[in-house]
ChimeraX commands (.cxc) that place a marker at each C-alpha (Angstrom):
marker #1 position 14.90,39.98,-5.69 radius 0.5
marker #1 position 13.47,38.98,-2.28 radius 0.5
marker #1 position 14.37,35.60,-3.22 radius 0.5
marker #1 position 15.08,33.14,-0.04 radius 0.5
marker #1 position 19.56,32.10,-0.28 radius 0.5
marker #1 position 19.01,28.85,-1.40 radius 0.5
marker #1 position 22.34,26.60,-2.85 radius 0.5
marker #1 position 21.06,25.19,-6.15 radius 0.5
marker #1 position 20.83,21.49,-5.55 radius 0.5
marker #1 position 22.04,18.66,-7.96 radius 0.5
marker #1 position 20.66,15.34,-9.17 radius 0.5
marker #1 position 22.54,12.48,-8.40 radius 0.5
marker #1 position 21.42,9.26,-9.88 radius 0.5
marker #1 position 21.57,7.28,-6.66 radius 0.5
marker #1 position 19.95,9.71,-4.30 radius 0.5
marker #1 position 16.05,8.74,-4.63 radius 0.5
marker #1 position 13.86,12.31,-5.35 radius 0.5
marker #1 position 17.26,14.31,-6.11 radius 0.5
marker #1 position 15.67,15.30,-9.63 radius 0.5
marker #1 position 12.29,16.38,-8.17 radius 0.5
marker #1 position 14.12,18.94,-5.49 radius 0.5
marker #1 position 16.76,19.92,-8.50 radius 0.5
marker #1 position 13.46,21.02,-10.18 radius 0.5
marker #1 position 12.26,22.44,-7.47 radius 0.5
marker #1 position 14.72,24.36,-6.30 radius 0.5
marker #1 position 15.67,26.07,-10.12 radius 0.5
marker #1 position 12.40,26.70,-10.39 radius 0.5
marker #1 position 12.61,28.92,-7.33 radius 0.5
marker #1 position 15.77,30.46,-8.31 radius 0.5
marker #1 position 14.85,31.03,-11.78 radius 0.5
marker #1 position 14.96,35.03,-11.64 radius 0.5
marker #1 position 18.47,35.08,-9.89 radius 0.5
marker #1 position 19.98,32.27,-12.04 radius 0.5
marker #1 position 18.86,34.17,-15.16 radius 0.5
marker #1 position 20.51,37.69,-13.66 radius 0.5
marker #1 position 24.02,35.91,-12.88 radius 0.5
marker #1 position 23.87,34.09,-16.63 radius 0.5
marker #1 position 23.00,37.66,-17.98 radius 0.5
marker #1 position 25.20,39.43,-15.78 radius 0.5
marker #1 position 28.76,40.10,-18.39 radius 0.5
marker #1 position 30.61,41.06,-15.14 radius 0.5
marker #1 position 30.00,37.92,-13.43 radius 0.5
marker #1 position 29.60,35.43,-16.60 radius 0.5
marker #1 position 31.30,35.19,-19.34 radius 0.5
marker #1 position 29.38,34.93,-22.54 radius 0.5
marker #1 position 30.35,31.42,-23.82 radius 0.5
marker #1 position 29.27,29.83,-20.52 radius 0.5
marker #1 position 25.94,31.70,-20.27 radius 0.5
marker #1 position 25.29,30.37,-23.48 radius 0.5
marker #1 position 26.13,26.98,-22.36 radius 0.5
marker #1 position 23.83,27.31,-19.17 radius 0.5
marker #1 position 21.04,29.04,-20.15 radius 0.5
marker #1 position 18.03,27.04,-20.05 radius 0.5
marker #1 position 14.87,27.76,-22.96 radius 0.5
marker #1 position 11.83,28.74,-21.78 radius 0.5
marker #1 position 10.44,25.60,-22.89 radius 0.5
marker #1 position 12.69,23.55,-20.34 radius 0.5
marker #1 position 11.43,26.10,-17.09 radius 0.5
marker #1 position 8.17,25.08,-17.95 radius 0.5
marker #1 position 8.72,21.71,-18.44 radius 0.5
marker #1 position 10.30,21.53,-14.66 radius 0.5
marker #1 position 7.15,23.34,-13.51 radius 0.5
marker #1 position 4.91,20.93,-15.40 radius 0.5
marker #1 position 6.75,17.99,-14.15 radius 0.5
marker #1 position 6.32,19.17,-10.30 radius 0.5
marker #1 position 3.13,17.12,-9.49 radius 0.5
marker #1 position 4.02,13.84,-10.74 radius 0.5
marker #1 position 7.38,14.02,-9.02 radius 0.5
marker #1 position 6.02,15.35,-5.57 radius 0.5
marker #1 position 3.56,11.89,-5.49 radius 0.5
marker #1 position 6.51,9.88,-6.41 radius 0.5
marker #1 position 8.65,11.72,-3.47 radius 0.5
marker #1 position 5.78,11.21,-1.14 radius 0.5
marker #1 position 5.68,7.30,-1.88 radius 0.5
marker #1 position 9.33,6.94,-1.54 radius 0.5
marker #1 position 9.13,8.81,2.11 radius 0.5
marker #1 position 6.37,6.61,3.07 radius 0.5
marker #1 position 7.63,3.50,1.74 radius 0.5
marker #1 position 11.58,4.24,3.52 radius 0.5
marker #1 position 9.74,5.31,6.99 radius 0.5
marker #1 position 12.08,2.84,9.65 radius 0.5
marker #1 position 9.91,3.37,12.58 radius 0.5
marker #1 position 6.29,2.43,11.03 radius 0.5
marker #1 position 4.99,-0.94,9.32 radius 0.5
marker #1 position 5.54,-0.50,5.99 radius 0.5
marker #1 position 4.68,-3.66,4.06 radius 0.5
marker #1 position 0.98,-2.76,4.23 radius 0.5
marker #1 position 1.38,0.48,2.60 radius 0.5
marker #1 position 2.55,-0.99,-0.79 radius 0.5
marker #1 position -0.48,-1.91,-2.53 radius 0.5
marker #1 position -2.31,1.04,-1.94 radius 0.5
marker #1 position 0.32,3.71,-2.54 radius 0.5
marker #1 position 0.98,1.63,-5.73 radius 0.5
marker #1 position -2.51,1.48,-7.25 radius 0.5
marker #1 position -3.04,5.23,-6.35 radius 0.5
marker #1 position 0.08,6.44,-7.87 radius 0.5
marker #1 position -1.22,4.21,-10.62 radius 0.5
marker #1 position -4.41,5.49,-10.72 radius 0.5
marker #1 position -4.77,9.22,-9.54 radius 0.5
marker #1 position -1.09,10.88,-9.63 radius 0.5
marker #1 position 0.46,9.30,-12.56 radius 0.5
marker #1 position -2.98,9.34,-14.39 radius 0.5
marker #1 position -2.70,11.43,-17.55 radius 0.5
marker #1 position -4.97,15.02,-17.08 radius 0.5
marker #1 position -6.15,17.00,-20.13 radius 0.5
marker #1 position -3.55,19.79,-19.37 radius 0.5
marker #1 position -0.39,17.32,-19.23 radius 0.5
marker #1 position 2.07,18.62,-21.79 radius 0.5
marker #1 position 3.59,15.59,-24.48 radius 0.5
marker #1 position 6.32,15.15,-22.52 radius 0.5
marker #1 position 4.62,15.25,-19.03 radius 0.5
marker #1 position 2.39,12.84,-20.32 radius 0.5
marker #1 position 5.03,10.42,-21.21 radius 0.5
marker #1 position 6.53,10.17,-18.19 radius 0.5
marker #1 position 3.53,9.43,-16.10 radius 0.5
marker #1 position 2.62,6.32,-19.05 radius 0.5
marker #1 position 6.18,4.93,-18.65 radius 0.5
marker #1 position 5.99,4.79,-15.07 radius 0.5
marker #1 position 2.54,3.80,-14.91 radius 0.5
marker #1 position 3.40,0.84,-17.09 radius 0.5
marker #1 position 6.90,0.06,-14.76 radius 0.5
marker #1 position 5.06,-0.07,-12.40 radius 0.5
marker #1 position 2.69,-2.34,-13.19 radius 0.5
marker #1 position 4.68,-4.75,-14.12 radius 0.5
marker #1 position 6.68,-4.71,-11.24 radius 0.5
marker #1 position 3.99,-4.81,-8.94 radius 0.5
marker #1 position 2.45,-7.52,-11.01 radius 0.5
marker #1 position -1.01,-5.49,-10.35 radius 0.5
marker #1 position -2.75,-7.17,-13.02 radius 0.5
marker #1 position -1.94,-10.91,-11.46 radius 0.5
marker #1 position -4.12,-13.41,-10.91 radius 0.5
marker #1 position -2.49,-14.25,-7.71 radius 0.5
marker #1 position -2.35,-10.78,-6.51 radius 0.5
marker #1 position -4.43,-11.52,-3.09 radius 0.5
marker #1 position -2.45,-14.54,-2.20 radius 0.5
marker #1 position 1.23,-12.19,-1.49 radius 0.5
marker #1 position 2.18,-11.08,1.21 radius 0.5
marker #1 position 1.99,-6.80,0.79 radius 0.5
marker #1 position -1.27,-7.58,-0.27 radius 0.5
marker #1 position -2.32,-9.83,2.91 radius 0.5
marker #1 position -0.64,-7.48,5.10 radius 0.5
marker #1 position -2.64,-4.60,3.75 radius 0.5
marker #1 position -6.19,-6.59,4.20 radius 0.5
marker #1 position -4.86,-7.15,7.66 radius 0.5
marker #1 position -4.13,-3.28,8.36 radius 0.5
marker #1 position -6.99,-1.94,9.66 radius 0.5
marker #1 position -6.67,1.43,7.53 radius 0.5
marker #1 position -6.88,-0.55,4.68 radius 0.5
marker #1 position -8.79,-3.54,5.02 radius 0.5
marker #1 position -11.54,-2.18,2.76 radius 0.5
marker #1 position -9.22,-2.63,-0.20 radius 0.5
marker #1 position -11.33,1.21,-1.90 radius 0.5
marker #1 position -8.41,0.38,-4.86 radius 0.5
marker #1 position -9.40,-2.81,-5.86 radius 0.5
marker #1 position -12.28,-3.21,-8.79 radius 0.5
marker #1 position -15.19,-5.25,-6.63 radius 0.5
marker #1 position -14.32,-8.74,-7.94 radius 0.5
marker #1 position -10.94,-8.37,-6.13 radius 0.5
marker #1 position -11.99,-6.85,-3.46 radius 0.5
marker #1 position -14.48,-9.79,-2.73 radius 0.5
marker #1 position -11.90,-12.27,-3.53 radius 0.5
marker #1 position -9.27,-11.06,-1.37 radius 0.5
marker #1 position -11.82,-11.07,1.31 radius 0.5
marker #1 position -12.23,-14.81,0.81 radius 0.5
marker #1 position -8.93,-15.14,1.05 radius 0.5
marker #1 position -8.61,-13.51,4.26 radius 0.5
marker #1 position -11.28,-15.58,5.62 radius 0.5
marker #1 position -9.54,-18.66,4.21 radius 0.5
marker #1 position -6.31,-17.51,6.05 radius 0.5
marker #1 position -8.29,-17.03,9.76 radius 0.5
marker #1 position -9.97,-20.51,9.28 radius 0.5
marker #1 position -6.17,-22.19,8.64 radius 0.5
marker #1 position -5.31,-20.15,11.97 radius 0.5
marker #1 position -7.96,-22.06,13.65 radius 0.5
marker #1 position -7.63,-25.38,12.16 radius 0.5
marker #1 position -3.82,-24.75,13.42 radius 0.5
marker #1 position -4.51,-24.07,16.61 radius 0.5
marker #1 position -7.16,-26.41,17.03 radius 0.5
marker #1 position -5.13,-29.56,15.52 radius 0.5
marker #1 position -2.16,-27.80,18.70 radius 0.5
marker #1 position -5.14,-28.30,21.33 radius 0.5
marker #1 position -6.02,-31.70,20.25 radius 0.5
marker #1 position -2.41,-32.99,20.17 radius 0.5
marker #1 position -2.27,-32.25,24.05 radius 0.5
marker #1 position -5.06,-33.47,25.19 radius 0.5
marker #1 position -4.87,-37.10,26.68 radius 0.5
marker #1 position -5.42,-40.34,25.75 radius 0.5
marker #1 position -8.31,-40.77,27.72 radius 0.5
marker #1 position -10.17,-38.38,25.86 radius 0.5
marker #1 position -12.56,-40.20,22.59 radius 0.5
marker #1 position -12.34,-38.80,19.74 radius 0.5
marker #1 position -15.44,-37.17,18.45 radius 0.5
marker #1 position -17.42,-39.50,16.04 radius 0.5
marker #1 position -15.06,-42.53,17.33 radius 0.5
marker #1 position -18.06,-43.93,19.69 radius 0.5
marker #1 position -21.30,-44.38,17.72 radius 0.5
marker #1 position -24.01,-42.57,19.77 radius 0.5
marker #1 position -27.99,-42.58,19.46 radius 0.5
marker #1 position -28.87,-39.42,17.55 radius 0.5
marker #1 position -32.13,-37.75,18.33 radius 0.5
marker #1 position -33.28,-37.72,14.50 radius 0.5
marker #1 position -32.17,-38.35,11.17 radius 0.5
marker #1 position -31.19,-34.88,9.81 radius 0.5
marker #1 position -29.21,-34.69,13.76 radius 0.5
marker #1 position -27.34,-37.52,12.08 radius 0.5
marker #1 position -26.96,-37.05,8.60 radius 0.5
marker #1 position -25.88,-33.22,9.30 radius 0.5
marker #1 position -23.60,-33.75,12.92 radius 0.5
marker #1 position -24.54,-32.73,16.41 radius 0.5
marker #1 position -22.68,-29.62,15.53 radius 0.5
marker #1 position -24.43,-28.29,12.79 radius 0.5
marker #1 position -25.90,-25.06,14.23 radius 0.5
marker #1 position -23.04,-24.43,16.53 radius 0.5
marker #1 position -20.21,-24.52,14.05 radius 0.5
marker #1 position -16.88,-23.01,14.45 radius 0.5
marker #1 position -16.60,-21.63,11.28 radius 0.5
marker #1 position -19.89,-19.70,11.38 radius 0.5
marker #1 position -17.82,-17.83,14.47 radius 0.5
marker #1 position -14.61,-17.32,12.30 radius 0.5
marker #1 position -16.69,-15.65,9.43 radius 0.5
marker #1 position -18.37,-13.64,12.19 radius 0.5
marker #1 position -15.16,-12.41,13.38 radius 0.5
marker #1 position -13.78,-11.54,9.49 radius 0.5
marker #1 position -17.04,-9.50,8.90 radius 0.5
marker #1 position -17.36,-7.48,11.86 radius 0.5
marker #1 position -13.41,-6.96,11.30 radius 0.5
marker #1 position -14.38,-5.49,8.27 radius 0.5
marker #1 position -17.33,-3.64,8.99 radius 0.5
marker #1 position -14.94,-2.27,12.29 radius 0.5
marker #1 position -14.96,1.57,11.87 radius 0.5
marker #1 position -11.48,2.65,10.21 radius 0.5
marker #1 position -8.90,4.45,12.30 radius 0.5
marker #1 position -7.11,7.65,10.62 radius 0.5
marker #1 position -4.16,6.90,8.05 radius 0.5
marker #1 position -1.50,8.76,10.58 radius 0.5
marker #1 position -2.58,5.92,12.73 radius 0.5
marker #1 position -0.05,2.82,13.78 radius 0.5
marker #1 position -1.48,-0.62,12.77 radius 0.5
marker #1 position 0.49,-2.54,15.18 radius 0.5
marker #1 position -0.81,-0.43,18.33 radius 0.5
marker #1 position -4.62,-1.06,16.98 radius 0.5
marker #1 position -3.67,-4.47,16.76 radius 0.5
marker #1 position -2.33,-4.09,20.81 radius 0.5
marker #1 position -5.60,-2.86,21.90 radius 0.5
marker #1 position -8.16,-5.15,19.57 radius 0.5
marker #1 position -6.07,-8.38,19.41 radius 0.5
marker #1 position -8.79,-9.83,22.03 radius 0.5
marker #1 position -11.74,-8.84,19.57 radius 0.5
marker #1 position -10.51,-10.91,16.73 radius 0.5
marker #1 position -7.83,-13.42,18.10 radius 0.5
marker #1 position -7.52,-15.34,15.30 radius 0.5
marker #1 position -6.71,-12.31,12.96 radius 0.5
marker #1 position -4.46,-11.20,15.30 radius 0.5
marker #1 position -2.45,-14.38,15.08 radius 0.5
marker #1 position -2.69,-13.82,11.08 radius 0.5
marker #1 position -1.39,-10.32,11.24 radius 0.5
marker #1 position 1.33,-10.89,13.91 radius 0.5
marker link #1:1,2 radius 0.2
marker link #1:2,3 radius 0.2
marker link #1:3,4 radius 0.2
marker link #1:4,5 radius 0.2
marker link #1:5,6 radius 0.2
marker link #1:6,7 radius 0.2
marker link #1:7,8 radius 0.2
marker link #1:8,9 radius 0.2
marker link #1:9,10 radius 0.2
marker link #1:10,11 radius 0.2
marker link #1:11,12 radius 0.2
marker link #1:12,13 radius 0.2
marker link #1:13,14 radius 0.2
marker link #1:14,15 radius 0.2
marker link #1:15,16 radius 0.2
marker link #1:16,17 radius 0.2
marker link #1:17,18 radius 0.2
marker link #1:18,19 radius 0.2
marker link #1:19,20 radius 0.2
marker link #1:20,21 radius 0.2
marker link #1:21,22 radius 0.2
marker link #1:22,23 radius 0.2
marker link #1:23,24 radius 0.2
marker link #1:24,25 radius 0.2
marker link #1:25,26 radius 0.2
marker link #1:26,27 radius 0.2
marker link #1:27,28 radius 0.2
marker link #1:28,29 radius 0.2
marker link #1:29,30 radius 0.2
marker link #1:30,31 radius 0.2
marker link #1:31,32 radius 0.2
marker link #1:32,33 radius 0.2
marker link #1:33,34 radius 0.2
marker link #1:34,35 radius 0.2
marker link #1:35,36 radius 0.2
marker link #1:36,37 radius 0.2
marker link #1:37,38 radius 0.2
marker link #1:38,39 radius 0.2
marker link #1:39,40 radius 0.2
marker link #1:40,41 radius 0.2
marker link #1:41,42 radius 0.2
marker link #1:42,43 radius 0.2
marker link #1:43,44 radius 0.2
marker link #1:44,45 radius 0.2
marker link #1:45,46 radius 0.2
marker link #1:46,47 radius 0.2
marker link #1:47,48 radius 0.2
marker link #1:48,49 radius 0.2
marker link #1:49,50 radius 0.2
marker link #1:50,51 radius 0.2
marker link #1:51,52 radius 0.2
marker link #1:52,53 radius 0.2
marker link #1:53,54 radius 0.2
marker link #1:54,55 radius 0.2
marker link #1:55,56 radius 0.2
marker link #1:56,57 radius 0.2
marker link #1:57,58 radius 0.2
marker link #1:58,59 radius 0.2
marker link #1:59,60 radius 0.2
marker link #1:60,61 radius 0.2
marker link #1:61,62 radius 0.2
marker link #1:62,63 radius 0.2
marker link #1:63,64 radius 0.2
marker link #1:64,65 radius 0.2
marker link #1:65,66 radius 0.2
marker link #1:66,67 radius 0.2
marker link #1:67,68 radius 0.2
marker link #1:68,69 radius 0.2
marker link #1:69,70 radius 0.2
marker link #1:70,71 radius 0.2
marker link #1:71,72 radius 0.2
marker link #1:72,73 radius 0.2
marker link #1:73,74 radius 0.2
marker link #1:74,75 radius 0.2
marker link #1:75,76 radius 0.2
marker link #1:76,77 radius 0.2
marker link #1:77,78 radius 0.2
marker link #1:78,79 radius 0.2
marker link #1:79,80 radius 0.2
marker link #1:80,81 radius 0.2
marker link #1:81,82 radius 0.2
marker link #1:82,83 radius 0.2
marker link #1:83,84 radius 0.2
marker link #1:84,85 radius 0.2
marker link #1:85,86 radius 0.2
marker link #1:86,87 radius 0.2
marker link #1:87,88 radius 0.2
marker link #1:88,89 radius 0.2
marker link #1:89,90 radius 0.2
marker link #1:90,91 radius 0.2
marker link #1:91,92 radius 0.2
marker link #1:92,93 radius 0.2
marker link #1:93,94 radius 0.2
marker link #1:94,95 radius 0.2
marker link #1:95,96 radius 0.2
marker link #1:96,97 radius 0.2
marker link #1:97,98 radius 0.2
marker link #1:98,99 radius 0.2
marker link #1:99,100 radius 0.2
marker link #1:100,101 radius 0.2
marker link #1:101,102 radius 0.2
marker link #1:102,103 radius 0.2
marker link #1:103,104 radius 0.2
marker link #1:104,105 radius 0.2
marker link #1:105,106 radius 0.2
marker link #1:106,107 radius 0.2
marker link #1:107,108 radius 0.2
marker link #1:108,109 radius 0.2
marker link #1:109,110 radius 0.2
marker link #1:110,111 radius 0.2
marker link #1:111,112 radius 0.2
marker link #1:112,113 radius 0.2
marker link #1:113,114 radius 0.2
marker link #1:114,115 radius 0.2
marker link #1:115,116 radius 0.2
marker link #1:116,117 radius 0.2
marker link #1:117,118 radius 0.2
marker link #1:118,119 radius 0.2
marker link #1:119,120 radius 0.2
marker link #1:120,121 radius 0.2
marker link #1:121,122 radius 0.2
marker link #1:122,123 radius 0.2
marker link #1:123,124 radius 0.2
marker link #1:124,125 radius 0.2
marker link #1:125,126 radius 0.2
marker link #1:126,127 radius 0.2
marker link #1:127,128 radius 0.2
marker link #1:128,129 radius 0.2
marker link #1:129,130 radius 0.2
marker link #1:130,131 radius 0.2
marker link #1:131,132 radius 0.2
marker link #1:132,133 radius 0.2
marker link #1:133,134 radius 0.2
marker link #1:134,135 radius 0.2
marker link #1:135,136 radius 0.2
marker link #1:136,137 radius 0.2
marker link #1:137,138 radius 0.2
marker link #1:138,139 radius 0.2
marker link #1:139,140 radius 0.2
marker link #1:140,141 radius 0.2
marker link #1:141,142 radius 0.2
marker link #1:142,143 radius 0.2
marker link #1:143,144 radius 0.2
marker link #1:144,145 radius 0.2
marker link #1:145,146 radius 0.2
marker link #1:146,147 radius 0.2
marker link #1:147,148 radius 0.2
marker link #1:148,149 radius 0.2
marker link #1:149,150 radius 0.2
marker link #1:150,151 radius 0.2
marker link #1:151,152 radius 0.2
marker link #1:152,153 radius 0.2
marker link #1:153,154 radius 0.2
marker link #1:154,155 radius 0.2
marker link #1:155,156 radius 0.2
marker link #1:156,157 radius 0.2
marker link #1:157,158 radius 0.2
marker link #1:158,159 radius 0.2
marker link #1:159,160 radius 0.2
marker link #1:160,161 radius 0.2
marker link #1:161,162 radius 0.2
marker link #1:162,163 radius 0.2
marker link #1:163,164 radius 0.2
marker link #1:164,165 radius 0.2
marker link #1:165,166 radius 0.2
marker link #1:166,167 radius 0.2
marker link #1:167,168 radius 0.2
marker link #1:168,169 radius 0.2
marker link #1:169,170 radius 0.2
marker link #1:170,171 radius 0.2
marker link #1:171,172 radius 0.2
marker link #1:172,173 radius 0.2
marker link #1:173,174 radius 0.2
marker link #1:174,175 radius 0.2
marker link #1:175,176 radius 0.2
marker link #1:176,177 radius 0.2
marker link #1:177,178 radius 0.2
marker link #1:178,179 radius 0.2
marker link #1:179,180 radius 0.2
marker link #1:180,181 radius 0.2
marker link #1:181,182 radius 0.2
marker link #1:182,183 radius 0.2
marker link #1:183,184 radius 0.2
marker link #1:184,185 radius 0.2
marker link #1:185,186 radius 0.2
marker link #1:186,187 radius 0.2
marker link #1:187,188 radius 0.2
marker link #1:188,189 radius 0.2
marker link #1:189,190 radius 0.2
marker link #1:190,191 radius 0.2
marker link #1:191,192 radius 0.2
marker link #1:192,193 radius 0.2
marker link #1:193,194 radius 0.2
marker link #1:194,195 radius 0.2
marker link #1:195,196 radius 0.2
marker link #1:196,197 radius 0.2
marker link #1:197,198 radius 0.2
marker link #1:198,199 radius 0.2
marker link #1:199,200 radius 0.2
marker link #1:200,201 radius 0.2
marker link #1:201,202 radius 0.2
marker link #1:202,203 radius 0.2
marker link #1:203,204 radius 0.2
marker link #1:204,205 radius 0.2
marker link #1:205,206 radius 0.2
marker link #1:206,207 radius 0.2
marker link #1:207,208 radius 0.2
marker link #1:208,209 radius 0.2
marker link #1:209,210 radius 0.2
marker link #1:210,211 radius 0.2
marker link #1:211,212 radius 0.2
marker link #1:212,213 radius 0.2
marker link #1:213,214 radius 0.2
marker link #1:214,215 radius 0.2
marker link #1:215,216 radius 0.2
marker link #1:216,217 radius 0.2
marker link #1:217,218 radius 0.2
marker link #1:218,219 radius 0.2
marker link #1:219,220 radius 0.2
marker link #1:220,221 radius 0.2
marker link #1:221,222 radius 0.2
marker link #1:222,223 radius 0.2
marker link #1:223,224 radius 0.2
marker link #1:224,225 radius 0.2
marker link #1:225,226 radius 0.2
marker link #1:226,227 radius 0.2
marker link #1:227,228 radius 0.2
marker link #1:228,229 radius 0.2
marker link #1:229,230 radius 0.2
marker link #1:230,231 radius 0.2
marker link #1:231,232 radius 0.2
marker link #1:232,233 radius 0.2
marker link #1:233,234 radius 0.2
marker link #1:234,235 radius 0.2
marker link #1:235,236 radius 0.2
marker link #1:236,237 radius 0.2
marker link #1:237,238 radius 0.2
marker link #1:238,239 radius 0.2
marker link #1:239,240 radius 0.2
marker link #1:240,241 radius 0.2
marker link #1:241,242 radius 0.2
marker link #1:242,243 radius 0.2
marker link #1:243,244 radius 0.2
marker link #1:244,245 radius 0.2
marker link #1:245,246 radius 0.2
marker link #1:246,247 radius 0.2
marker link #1:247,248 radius 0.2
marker link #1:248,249 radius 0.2
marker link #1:249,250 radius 0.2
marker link #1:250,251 radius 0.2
marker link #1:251,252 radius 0.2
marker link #1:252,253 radius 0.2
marker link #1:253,254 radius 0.2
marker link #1:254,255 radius 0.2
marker link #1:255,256 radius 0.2
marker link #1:256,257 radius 0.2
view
């Protein structure tokens, strides 16, 4: 039959993706599997009857193909030991969630059912629909990658709001390392506002000296122009950008290390 000599392979309930290349591999053998089951000198009756699949159940392995090779790709990604990983979760979860388990026009019943029950596990395991979604930590680490800072999966309000919280997150880096600077500094040195000092006019000292030279005009400066930061390519490591730009945004840097 021209066929390639492939073993057929068999699920096994602890072996992630074993049912996808079970599929996979029956479906390519389906032509010599059905000659040996049909062939009387190599099978006996009673167990061809017992093996023989329905057409119903080829086409249901076929059918089932897609939705199994996005899962297999997600579980390769997600078990990768030599790449960060964390930062991958989110968006592998919400477009599994939202392109390759989505339910298409030609899904069969059964097809369809699958991709709705893990849709739904998913979900809920991921707690996508929480209100405190931008405040874990897959989902800081993934503002923080640079391939996926622009959070594409998230419906605007999130987005926006898990952009405030990253800018909340590089102002507490400041504050921290700002309160460290002050704590070694010596005694000799006033504290700022300690010492009452002759302002040049009233809005000077109603507002502060510092009013148009505040830090955290700098700090959002540096979170937007992170953003705005061209993307590198998703085959790209997030650590090594990190290496080369940690000197561009230093208080991110701190944030993602």
């Amino acid at each position: 039959m021209q066929l390639t000599a492939h073993r057929l392979i068999q699920s096994c309930k602890t072996r992630w993706n074993s049912v996808h290349e079970m599929f996979g591999r029956l479906v390519e053998q389906r032509w010599a599997v059905c000659a040996v089951l049909s062939d009387r000198s190599e099978t006996k009756l009673t167990d061809a009857r017992t093996l023989e699949l329905r057409d119903n159940f080829w086409q249901l392995m076929e059918d089932m193909a897609p939705a199994l090779e996005a899962l297999k790709c997600a579980t390769t990604v997600m078990s990768a030991d030599t790449e960060v990983s964390i930062s991958n979760t989110y968006p592998i979860t919400f477009s599994l969630i939202n392109t390759h388990l989505k339910t298409a026009d030609g899904d069969s019943s059964r097809v369809a059912e699958y991709k709705s029950k893990v849709r739904t596990s998913l979900s809920e395991r991921m707690k996508v629909e929480s209100e405190d979604l931008t405040s874990t930590t897959p989902m800081i680490a993934t503002m923080l990658d640079p391939r996926h800072k622009h959070l594409g999966f998230l419906i605007p309000a999130s987005r926006i709001s898990a952009h405030s919280k990253l800018l909340e997150l590089a102002m507490a880096e400041h504050v921290g390392s700002t309160s460290t600077n002050e704590a070694t500094t010596g005694d000799d040195v006033p504290v700022q506002g300690a010492v009452l000092q002759r302002h040049t006019s009233a809005m000077t000292f109603l507002l502060g000296e510092n009013y148009t030279t505040s830090s955290n005009y700098d700090i959002e400066k540096e979170v937007d122009m992170f953003l705005k930061d061209p993307s590198p390519l998703l085959d790209s490591s997030p650590t090594e950008w990190w290496k080369v730009n940690e000197g561009r945004f230093p208080r991110l840097a701190n944030v993602a290390r």
